[in-house]
N, CA and C atoms as a LAMMPS dump frame, in Angstrom:
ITEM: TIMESTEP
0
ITEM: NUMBER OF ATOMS
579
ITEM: BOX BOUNDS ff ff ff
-5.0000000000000000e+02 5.0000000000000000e+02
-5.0000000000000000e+02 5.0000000000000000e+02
-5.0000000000000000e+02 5.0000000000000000e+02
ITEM: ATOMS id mol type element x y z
1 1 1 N 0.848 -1.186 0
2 1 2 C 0 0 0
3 1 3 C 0.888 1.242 0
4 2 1 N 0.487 2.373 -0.521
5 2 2 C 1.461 3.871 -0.616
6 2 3 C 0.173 4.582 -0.479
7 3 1 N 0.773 5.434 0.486
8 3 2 C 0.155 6.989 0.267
9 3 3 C 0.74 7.973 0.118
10 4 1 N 0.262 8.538 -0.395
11 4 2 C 0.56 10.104 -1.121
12 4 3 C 0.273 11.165 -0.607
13 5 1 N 0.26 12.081 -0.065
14 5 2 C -0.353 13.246 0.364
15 5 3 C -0.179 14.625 -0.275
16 6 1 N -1.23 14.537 -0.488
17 6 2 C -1.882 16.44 -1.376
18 6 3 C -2.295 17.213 -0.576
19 7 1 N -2.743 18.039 -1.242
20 7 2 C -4.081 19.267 -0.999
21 7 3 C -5.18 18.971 -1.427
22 8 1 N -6.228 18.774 -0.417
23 8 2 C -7.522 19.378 -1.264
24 8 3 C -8.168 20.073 -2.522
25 9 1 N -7.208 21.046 -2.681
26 9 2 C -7.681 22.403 -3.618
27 9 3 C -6.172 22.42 -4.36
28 10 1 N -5.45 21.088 -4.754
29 10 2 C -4.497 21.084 -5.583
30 10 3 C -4.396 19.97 -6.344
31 11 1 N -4.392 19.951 -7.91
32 11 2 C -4.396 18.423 -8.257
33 11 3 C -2.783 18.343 -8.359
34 12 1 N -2.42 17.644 -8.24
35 12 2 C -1.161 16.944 -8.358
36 12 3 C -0.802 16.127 -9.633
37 13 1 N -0.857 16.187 -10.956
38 13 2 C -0.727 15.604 -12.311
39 13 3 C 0.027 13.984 -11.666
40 14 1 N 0.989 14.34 -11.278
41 14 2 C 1.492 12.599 -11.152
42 14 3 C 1.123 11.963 -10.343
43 15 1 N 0.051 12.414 -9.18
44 15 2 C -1.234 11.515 -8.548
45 15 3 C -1.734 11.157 -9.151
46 16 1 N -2.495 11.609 -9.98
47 16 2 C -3.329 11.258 -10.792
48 16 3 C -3.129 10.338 -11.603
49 17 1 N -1.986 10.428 -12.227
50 17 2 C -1.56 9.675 -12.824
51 17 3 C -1.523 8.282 -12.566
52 18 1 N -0.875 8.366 -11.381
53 18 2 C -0.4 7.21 -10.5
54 18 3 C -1.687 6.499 -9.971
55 19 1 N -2.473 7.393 -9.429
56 19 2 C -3.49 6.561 -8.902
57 19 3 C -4.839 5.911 -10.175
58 20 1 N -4.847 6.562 -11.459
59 20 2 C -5.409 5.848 -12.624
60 20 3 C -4.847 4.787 -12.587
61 21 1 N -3.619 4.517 -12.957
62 21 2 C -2.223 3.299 -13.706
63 21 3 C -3.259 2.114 -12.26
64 22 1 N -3.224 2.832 -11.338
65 22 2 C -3.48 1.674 -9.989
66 22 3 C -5.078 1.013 -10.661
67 23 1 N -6.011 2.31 -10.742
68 23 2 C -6.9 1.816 -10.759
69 23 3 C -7.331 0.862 -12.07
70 24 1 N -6.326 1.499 -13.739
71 24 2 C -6.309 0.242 -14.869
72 24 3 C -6.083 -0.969 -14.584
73 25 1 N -4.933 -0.955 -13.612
74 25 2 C -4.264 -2.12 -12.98
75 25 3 C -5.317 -2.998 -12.155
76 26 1 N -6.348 -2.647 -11.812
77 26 2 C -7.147 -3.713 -11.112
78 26 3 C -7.225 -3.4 -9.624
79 27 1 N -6.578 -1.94 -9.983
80 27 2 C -6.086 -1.499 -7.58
81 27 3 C -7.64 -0.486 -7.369
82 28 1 N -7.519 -0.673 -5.966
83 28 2 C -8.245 0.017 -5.228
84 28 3 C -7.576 1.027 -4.791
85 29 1 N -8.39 2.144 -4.462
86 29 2 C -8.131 3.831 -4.201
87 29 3 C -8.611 4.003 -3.145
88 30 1 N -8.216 4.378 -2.203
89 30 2 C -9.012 5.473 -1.576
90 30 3 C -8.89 7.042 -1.746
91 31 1 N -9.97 7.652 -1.699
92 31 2 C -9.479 8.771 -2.384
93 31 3 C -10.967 9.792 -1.692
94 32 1 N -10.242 11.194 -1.526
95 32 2 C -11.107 12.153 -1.103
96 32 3 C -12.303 12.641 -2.032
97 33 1 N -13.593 13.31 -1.636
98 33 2 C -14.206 13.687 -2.583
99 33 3 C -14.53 14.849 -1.656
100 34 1 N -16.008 15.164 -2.181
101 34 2 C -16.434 16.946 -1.59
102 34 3 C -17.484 16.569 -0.443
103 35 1 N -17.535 15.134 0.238
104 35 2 C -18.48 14.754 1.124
105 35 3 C -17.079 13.712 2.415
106 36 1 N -17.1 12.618 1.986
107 36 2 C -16.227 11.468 3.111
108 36 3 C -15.195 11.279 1.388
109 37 1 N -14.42 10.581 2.37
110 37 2 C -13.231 9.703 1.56
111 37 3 C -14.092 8.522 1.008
112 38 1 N -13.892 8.029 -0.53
113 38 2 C -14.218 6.998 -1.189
114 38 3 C -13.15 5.867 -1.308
115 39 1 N -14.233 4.652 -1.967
116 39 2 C -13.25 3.889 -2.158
117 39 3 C -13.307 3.466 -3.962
118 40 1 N -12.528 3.303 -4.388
119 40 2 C -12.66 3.517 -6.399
120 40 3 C -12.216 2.652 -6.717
121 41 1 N -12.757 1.913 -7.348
122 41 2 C -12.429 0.915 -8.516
123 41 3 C -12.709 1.115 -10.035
124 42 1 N -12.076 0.598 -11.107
125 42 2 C -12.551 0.715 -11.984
126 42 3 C -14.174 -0.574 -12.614
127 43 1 N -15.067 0.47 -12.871
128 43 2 C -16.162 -0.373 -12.776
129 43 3 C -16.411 -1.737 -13.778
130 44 1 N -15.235 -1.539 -14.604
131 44 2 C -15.193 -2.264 -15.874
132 44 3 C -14.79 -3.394 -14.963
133 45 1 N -14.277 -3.119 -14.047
134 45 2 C -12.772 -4.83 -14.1
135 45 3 C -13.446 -5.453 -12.599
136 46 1 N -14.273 -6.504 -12.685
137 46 2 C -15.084 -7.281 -12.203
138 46 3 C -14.605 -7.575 -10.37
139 47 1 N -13.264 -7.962 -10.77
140 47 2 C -12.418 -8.091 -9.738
141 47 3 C -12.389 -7.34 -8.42
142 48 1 N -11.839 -5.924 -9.528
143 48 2 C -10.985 -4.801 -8.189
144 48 3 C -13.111 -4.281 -7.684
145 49 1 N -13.884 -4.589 -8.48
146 49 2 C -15.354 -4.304 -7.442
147 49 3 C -16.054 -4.91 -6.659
148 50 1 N -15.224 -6.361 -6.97
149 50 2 C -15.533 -7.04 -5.965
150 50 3 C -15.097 -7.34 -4.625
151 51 1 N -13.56 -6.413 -4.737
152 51 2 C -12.552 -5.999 -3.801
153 51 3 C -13.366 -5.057 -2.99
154 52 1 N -14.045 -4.364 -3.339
155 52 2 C -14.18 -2.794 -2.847
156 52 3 C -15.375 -3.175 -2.229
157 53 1 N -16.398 -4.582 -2.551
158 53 2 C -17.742 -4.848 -1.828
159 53 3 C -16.968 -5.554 -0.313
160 54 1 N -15.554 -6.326 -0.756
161 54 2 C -14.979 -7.25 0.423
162 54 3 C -14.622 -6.012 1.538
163 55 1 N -13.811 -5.501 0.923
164 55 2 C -12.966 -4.205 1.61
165 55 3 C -14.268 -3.685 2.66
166 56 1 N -15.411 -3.173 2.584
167 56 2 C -16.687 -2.791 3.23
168 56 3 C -17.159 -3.687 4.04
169 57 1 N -16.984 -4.732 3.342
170 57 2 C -18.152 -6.086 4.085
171 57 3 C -19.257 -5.697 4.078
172 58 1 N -19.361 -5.572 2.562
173 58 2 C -20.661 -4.894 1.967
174 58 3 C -21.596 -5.822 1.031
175 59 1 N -22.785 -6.733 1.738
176 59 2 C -23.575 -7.316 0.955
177 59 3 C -23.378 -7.257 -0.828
178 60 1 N -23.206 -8.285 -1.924
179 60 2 C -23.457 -8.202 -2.789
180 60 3 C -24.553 -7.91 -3.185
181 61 1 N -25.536 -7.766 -2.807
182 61 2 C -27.108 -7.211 -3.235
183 61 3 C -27.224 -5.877 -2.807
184 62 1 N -26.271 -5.263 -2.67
185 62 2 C -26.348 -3.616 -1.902
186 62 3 C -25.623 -3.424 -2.967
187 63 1 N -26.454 -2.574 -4.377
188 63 2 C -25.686 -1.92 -5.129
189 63 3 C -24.348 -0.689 -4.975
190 64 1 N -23.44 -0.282 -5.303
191 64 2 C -22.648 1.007 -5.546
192 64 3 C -22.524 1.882 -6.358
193 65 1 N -22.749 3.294 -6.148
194 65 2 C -23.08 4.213 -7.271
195 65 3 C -21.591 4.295 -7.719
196 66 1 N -21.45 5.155 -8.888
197 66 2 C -20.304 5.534 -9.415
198 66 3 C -20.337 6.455 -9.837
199 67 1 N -18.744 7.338 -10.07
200 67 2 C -18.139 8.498 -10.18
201 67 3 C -18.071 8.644 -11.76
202 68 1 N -18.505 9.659 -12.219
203 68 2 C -18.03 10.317 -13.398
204 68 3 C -17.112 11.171 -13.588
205 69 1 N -16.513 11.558 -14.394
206 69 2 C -15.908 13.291 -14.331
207 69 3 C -16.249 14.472 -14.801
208 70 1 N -17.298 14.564 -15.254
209 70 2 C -18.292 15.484 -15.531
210 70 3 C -20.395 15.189 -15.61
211 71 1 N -20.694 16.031 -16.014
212 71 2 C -22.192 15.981 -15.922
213 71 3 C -21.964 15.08 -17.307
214 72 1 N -21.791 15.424 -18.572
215 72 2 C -21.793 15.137 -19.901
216 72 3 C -21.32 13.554 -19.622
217 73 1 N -20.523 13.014 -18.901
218 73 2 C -19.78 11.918 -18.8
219 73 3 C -21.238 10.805 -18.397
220 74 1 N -22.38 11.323 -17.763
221 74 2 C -23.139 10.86 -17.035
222 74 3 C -24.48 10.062 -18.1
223 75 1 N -24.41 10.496 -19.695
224 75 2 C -25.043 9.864 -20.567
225 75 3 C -24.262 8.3 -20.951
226 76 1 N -23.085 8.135 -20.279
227 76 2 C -22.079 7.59 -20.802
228 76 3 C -22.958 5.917 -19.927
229 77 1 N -23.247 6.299 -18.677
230 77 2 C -23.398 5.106 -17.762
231 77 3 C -24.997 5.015 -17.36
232 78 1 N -25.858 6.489 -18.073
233 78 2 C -27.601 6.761 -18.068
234 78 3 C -28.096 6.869 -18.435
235 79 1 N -29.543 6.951 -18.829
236 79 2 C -30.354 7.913 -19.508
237 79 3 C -30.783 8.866 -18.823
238 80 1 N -30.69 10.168 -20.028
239 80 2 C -31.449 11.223 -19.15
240 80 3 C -32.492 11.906 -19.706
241 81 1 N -33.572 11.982 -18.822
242 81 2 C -34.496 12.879 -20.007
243 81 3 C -34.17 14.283 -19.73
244 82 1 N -34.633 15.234 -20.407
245 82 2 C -34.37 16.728 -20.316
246 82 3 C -34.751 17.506 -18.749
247 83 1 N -36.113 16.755 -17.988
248 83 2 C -36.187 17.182 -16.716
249 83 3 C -35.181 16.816 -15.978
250 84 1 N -34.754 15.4 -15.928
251 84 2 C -33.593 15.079 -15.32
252 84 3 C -32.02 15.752 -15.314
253 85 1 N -31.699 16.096 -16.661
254 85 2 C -30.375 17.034 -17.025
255 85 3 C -30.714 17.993 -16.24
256 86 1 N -32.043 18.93 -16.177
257 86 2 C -32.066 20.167 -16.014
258 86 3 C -31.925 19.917 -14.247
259 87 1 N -32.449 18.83 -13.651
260 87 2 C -31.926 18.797 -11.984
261 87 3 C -30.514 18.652 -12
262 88 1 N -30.169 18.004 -12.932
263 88 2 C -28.629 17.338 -12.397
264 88 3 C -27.681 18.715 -12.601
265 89 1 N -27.979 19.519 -13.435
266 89 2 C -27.485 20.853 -14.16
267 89 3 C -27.264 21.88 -12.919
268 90 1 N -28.694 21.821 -12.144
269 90 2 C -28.909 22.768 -10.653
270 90 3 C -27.531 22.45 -9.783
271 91 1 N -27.426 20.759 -9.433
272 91 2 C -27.194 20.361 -8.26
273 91 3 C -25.265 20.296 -8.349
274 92 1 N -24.904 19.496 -9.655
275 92 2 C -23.684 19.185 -9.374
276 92 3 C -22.946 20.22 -10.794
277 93 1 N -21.536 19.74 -9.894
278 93 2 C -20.758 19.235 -9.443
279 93 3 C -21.574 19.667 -7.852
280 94 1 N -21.81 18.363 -6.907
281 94 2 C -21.853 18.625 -5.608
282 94 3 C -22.206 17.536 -4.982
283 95 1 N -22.255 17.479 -3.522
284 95 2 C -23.032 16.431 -3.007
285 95 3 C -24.305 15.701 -3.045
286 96 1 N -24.55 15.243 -4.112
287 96 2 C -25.52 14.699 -4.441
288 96 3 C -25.208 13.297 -5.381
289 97 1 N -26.201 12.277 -5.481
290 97 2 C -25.743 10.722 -6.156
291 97 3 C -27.319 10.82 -6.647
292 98 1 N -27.022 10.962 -7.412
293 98 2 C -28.668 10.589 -8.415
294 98 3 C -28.764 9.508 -8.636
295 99 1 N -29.906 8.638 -8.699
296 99 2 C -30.51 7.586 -9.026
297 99 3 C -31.079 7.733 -10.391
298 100 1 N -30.393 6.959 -11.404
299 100 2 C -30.887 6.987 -13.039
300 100 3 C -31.177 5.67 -13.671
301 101 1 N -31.695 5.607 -15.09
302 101 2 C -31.883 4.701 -15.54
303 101 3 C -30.595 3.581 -15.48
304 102 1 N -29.594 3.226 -16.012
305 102 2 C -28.687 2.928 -15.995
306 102 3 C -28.531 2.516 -17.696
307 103 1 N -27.317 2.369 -18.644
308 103 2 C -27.168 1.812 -19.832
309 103 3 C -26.886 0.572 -19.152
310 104 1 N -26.705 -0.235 -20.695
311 104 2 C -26.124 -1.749 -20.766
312 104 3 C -24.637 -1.834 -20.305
313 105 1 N -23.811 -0.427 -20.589
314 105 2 C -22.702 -0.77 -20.455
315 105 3 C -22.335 -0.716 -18.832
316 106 1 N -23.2 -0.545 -18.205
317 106 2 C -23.065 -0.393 -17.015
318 106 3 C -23.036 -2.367 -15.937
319 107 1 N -21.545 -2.656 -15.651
320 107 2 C -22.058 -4.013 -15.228
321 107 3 C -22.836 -4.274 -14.458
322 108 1 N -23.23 -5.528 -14.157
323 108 2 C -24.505 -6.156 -13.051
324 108 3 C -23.919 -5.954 -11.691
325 109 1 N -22.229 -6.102 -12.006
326 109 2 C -21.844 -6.267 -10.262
327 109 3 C -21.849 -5.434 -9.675
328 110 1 N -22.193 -4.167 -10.396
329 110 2 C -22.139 -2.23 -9.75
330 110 3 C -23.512 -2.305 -9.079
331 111 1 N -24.177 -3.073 -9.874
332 111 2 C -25.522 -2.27 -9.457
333 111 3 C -26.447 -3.699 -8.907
334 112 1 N -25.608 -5.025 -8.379
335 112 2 C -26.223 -6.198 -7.672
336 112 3 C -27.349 -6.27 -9.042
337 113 1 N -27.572 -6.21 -9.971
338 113 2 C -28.488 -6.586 -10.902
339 113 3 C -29.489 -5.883 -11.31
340 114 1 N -29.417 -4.608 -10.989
341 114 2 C -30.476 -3.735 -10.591
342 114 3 C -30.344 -3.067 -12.325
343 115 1 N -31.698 -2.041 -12.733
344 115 2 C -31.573 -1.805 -14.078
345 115 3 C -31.666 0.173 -13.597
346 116 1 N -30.873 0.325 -12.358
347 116 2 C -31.009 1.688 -11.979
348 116 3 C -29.779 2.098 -11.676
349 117 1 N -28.806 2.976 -11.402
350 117 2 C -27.765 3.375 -10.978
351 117 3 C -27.522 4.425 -10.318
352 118 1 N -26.831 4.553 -9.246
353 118 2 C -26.634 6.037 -8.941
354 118 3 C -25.433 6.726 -9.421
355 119 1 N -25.539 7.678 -9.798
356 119 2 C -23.864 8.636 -10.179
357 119 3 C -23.691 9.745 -9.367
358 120 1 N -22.485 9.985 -9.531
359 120 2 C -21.722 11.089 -8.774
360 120 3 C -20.955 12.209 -9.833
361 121 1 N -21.342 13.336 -9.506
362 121 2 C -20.088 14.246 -9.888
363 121 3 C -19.803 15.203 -8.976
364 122 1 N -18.814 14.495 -7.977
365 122 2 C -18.535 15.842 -6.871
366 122 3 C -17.839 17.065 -7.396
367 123 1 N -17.769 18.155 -6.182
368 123 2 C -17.323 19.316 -6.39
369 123 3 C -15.879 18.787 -6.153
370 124 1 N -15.151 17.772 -6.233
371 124 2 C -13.885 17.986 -5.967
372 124 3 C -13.08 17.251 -7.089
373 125 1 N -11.795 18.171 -7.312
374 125 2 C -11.642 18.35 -8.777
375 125 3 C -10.626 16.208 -8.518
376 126 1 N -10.404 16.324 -7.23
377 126 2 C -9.174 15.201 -7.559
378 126 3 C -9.991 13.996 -8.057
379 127 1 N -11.139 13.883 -7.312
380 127 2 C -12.135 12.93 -7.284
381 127 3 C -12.795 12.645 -9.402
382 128 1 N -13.026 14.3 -9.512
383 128 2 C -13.465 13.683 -10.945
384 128 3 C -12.411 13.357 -11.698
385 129 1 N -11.116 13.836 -11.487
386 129 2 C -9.933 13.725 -12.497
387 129 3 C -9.764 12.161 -12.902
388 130 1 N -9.943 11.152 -11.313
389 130 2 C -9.692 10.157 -11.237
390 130 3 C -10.621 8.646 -12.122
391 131 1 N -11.789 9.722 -12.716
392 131 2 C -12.864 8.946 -13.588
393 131 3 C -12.439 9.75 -15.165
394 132 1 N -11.404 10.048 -15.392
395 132 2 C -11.135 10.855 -16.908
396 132 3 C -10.947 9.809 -17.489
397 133 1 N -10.442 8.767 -17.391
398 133 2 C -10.672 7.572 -18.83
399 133 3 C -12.083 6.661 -18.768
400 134 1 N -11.936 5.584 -17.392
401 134 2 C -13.315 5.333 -17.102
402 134 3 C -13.976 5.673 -15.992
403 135 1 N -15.547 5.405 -15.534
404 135 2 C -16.291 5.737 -14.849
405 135 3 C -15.406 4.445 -13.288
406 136 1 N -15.224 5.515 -12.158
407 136 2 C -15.233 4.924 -10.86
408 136 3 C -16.211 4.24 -9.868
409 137 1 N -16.096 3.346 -8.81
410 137 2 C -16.774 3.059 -8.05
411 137 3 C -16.923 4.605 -6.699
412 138 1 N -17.635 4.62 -6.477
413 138 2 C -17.556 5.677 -5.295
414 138 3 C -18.881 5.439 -3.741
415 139 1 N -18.052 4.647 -3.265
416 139 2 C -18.369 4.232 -1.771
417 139 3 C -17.795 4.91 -0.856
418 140 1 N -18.429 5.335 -0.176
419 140 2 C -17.471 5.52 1.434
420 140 3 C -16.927 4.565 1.821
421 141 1 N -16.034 5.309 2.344
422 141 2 C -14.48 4.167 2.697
423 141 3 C -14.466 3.65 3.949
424 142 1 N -15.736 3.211 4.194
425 142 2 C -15.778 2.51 5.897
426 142 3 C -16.129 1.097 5.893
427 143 1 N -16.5 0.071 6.678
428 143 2 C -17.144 -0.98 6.913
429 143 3 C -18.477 -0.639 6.146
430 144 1 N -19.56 -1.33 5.789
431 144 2 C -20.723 -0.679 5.484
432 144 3 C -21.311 -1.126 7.377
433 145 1 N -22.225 0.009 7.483
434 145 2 C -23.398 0.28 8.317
435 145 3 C -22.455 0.572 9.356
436 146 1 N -21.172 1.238 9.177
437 146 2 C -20.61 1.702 10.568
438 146 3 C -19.996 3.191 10.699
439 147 1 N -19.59 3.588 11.207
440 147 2 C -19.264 4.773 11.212
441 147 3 C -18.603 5.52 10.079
442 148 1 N -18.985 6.794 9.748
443 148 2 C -17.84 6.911 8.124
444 148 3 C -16.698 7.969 9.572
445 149 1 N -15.621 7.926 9.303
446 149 2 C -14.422 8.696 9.756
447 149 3 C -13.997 9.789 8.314
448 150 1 N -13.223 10.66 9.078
449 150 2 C -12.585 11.802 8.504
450 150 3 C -11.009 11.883 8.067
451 151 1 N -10.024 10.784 8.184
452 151 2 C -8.558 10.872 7.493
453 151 3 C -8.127 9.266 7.578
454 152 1 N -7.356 9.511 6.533
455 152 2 C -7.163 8.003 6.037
456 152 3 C -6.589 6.831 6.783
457 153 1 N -6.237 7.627 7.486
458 153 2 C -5.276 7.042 9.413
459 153 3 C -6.262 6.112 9.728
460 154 1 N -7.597 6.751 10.347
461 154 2 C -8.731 6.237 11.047
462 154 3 C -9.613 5.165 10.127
463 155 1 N -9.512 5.701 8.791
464 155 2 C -10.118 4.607 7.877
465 155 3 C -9.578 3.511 7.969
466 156 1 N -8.055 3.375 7.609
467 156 2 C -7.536 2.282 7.369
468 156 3 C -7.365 1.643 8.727
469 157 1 N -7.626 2.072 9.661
470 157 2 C -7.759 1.289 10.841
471 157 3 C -8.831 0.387 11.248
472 158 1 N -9.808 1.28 10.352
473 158 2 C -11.513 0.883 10.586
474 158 3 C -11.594 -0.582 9.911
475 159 1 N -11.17 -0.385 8.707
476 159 2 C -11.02 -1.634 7.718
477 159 3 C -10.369 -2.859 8.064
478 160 1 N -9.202 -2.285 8.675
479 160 2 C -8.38 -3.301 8.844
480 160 3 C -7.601 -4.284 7.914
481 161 1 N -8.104 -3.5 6.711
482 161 2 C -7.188 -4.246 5.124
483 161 3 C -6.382 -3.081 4.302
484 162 1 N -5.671 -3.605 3.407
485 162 2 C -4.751 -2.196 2.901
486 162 3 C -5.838 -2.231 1.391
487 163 1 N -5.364 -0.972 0.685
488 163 2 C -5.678 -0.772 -0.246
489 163 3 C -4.59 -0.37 -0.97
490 164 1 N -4.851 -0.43 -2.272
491 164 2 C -3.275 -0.364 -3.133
492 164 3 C -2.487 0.855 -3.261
493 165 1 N -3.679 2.236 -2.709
494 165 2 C -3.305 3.381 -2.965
495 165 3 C -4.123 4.734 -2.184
496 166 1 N -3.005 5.193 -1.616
497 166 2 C -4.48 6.537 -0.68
498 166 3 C -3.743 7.878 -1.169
499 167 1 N -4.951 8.582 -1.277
500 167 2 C -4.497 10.003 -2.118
501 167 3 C -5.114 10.485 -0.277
502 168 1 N -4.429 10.918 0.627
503 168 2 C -4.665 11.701 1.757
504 168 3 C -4.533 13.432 1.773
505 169 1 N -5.486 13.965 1.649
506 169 2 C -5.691 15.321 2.045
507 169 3 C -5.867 15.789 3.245
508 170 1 N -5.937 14.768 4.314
509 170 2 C -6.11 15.395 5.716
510 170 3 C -7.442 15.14 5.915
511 171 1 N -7.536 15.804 6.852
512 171 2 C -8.925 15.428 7.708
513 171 3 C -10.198 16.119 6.544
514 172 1 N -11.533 15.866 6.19
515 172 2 C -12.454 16.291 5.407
516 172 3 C -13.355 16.856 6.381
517 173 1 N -13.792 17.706 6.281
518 173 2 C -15.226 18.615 6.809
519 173 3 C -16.225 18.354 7.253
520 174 1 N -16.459 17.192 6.224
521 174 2 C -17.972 16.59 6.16
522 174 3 C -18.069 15.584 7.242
523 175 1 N -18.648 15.07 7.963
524 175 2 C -19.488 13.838 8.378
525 175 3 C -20.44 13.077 7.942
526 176 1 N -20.525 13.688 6.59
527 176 2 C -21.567 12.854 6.072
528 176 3 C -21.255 12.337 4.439
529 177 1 N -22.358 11.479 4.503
530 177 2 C -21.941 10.971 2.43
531 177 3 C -22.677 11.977 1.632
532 178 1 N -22.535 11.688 0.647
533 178 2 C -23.755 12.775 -0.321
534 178 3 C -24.649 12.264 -0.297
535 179 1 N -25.868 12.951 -0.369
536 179 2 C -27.424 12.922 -0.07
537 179 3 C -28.256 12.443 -1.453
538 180 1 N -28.973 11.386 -1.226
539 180 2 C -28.97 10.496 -2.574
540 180 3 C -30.897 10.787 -2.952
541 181 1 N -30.797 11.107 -4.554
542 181 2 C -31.974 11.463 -4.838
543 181 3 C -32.559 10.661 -6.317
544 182 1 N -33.35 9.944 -5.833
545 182 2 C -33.8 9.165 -6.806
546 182 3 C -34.888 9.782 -7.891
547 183 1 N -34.383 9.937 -9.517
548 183 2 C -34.879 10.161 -10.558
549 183 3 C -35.408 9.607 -11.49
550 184 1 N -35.867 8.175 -11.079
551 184 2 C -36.463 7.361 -11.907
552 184 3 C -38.095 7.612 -11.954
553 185 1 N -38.589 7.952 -10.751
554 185 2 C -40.102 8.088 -10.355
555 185 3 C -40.198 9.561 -11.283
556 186 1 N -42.072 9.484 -11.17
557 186 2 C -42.488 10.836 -11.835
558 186 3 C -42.061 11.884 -11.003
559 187 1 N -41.834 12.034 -9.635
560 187 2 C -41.605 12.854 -8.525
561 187 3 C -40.424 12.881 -8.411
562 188 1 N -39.418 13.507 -8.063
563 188 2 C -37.517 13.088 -7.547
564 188 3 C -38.154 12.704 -6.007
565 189 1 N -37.358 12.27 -5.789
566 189 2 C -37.582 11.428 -4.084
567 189 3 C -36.074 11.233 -3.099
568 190 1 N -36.201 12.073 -2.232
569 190 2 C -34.932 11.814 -1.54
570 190 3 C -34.93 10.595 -0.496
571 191 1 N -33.62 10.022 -1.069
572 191 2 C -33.651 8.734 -0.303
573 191 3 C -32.691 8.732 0.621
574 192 1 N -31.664 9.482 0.683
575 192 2 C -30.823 9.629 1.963
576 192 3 C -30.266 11.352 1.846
577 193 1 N -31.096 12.037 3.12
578 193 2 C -30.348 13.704 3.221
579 193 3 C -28.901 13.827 3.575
C-alpha cells in the first residue's frame, strides 16, 4: 500500500496519474471527494469491485453508485431525459448521487443486478480527475453500516485491510456521504439527506 499526500484544492498531475495506472491495474483507491473519503475501482474490471464490496463487508445485493468526471460523462453510464439534465445541471458538481436509468454498459456487479444506478459528480476536482478515462466506483471508505471517519489514518484502521493506494488530504469537513436522490419516479424522491 502507498500513500501520497496532497491538498484538497491542488491536483497533483502525477497523482493522478499514478493513482489511474493503480486503478487500470485492477487497484483500489481510496481517495477524497467533496463529502467522506471513497473507495474507487474501476467499474469495468469485475475483480478490483468485488474488492471494494470485500474491503466494506458490503452485501453483494447492496448496489454502488459511481463516479463520473463530468455531468456530460453521465449519458455515458444513463439515460437522461431533459427534466432530469435540467436537476442534475442545478445540483452538481456537488453532493448529491442521483438515481438513473442505468445503460447496458453499465455491469450487473455495480448495481447487484439492478436496471437503476446512482452517479456522482462531486465538487472535488481530484475525485473527478480520477474517472477521466473510465467511470469509478464511489463508496465511502468505511465498513458498510458503521461509522464513516474523517482521514485516512482512522479509515484504514476501521477496515483493517490495505488498499493499493491513498491520495490523503487530511482530515475532510464533512461527516456525512452525499445525499442520494432518486430520478427514476415521476416525482424526484430523496432517499438519503
Amino acid at each position: 500500500m502507498k500513500i501520497v499526500k496532497t491538498s484538497i484544492d491542488e491536483v497533483d498531475e502525477k497523482i493522478i496519474g499514478e493513482a489511474i495506472n493503480v486503478l487500470a491495474g485492477g487497484g483500489v483507491v481510496l481517495y477524497p471527494t467533496d463529502t467522506v473519503y471513497g473507495l474507487g475501482a474501476n467499474i469495468f474490471d469485475s475483480k478490483a469491485v468485488k474488492r471494494v464490496f470485500e474491503i466494506k463487508q458490503r452485501s453483494l445485493l447492496k448496489p454502488i453508485s459511481i463516479l463520473v468526471s463530468d455531468i456530460d460523462a453521465i449519458n455515458v453510464v444513463a439515460k437522461l431525459s431533459l427534466s432530469q439534465k435540467k436537476i442534475i445541471e442545478e445540483h452538481l458538481p456537488g453532493p448529491y448521487t442521483f438515481i438513473l436509468n442505468k445503460r447496458n454498459i453499465v455491469p450487473r456487479g455495480v448495481t447487484s443486478g439492478s436496471s437503476h444506478v446512482g452517479v456522482r459528480v462531486p465538487d472535488c476536482e481530484i475525485a473527478c480527475r480520477l474517472a477521466g478515462i473510465f467511470p469509478i466506483t464511489t463508496t465511502s471508505a468505511n465498513l458498510s453500516d458503521d461509522e464513516m471517519l474523517q482521514t485516512p489514518q482512522e479509515i484504514l484502521e476501521q477496515l483493517g485491510v490495505d488498499v493499493d493506494l491513498v491520495i490523503d488530504v487530511g482530515s475532510l469537513d464533512s461527516h456525512h456521504a452525499s445525499s442520494i436522490v432518486d430520478l427514476t419516479r415521476m416525482k424526484p424522491k430523496v432517499i438519503r439527506k
